[in-house]
PASEBA-1860 file (N, C-alpha, C; in nm, 3 decimals):
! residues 75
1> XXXXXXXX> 0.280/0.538/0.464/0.181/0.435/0.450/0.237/0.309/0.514 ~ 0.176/0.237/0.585/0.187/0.118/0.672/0.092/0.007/0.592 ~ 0.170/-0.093/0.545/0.146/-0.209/0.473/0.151/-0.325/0.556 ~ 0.014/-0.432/0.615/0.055/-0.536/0.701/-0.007/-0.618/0.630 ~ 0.067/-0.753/0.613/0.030/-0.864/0.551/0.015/-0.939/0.689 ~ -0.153/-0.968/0.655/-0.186/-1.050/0.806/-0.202/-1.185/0.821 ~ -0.135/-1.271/0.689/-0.078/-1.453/0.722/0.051/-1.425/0.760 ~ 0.117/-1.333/0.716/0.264/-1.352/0.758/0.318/-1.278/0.923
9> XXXXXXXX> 0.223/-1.161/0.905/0.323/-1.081/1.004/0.403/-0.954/0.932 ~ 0.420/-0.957/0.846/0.501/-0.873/0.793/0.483/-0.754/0.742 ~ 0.549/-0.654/0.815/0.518/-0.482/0.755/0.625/-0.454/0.694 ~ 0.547/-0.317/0.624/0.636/-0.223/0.530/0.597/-0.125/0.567 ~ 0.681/-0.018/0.531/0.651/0.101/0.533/0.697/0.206/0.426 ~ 0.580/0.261/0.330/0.608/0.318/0.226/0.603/0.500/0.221 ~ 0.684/0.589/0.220/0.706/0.707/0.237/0.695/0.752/0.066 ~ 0.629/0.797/0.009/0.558/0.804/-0.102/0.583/1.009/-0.157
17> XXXXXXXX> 0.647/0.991/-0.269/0.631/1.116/-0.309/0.632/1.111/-0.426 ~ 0.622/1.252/-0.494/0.574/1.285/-0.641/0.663/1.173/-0.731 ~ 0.800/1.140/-0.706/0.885/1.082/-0.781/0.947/0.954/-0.747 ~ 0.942/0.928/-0.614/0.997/0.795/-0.590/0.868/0.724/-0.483 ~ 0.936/0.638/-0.442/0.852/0.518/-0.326/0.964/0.487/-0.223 ~ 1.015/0.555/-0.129/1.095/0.427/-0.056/1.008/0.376/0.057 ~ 1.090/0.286/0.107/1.065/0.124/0.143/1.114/0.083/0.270 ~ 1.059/0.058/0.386/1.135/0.039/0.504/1.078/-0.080/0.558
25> XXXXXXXX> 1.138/-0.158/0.665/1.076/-0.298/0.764/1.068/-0.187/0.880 ~ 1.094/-0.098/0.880/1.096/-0.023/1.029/1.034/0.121/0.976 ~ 0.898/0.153/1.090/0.819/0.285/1.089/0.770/0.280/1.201 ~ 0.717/0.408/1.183/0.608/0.502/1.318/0.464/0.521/1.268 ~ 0.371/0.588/1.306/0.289/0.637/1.278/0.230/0.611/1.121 ~ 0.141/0.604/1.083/0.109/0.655/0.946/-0.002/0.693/0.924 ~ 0.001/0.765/0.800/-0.119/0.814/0.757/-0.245/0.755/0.688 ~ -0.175/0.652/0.667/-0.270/0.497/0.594/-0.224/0.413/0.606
33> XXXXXXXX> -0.319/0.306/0.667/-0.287/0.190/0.698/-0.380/0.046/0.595 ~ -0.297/-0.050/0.547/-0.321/-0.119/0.450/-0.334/-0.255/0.522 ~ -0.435/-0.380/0.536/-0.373/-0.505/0.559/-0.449/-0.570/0.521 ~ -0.389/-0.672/0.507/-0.489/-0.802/0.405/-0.335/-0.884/0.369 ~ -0.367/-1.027/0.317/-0.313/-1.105/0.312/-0.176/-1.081/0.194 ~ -0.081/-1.172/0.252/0.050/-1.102/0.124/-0.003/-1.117/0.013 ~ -0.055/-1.205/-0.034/-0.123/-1.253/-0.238/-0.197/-1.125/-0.222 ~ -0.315/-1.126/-0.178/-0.370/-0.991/-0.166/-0.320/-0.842/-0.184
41> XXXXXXXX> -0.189/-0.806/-0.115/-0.158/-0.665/-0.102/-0.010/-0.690/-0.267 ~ 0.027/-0.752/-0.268/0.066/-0.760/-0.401/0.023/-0.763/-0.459 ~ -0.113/-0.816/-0.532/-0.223/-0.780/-0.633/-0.252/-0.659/-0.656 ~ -0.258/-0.579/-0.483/-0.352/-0.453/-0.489/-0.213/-0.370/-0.538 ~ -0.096/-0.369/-0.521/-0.004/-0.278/-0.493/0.050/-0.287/-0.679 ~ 0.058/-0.363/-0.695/0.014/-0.378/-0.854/-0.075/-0.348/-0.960 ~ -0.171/-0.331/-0.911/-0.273/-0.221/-0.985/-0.360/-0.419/-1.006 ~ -0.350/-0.496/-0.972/-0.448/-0.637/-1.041/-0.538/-0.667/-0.961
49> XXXXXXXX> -0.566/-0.584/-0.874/-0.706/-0.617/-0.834/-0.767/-0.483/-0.753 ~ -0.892/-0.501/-0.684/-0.989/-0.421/-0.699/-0.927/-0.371/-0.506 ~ -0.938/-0.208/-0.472/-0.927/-0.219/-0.328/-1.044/-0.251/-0.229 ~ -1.145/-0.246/-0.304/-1.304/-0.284/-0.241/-1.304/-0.354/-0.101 ~ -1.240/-0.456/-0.077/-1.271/-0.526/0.023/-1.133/-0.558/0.107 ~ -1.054/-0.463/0.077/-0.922/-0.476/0.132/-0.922/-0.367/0.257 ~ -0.873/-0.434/0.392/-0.900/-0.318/0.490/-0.810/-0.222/0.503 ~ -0.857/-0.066/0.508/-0.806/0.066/0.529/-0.819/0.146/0.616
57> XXXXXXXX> -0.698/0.125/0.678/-0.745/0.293/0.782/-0.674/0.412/0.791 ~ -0.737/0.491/0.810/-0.655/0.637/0.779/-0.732/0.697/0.627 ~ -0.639/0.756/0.556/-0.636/0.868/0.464/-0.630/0.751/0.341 ~ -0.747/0.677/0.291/-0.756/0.558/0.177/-0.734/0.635/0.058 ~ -0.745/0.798/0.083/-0.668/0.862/-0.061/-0.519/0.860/-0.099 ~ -0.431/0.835/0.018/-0.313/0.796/-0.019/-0.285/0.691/-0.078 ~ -0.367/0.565/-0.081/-0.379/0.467/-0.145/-0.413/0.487/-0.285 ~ -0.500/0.563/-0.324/-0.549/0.566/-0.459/-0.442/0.660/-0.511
65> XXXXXXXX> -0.388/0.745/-0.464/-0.280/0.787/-0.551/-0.163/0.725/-0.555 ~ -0.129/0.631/-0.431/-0.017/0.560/-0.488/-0.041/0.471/-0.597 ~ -0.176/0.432/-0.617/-0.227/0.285/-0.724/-0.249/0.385/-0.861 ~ -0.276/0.539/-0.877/-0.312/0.612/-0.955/-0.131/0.622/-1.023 ~ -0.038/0.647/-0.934/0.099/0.656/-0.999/0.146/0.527/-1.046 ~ 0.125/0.399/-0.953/0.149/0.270/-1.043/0.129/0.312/-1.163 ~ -0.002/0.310/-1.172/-0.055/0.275/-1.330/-0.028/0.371/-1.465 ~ 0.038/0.481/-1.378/0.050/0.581/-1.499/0.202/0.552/-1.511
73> XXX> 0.278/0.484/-1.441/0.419/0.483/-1.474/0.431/0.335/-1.589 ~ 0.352/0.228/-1.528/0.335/0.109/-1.624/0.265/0.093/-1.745 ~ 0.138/0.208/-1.776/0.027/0.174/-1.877/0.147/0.219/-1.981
END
């Protein structure tokens, strides 16, 4: 998953499995792509706000299961 915060400039790149999350400044390709403003993608990546109007491209089900594991590791 490719994370771009578009006031800053700044990507991530999240490689996502059943048990962990790692975390890179450096990627290729992805299967979902996330961007919207940094306040924004920290809200969303946090489970505190809604993905409705946040732009997605690619596979937006990788998104809901990474926001589906947030919430079951924090509730």
């Amino acid at each position: 998953m490719h994370v771009h915060a578009t006031d800053t400039g700044d990507d991530w790149y999240l490689e996502v499995s059943s048990k962990t999350v790692n975390t890179s400044r450096r990627g290729g390709p992805a299967d979902c792509t996330i961007a919207a403003t940094a306040g924004e993608l920290y809200l969303l990546l946090w489970n505190r706000r809604s993905d409705a109007d946040i732009r997605v491209d690619g596979d937006r089900e990788l998104l809901a299961q990474l926001r589906e594991g947030v919430r079951i590791r924090w509730s």
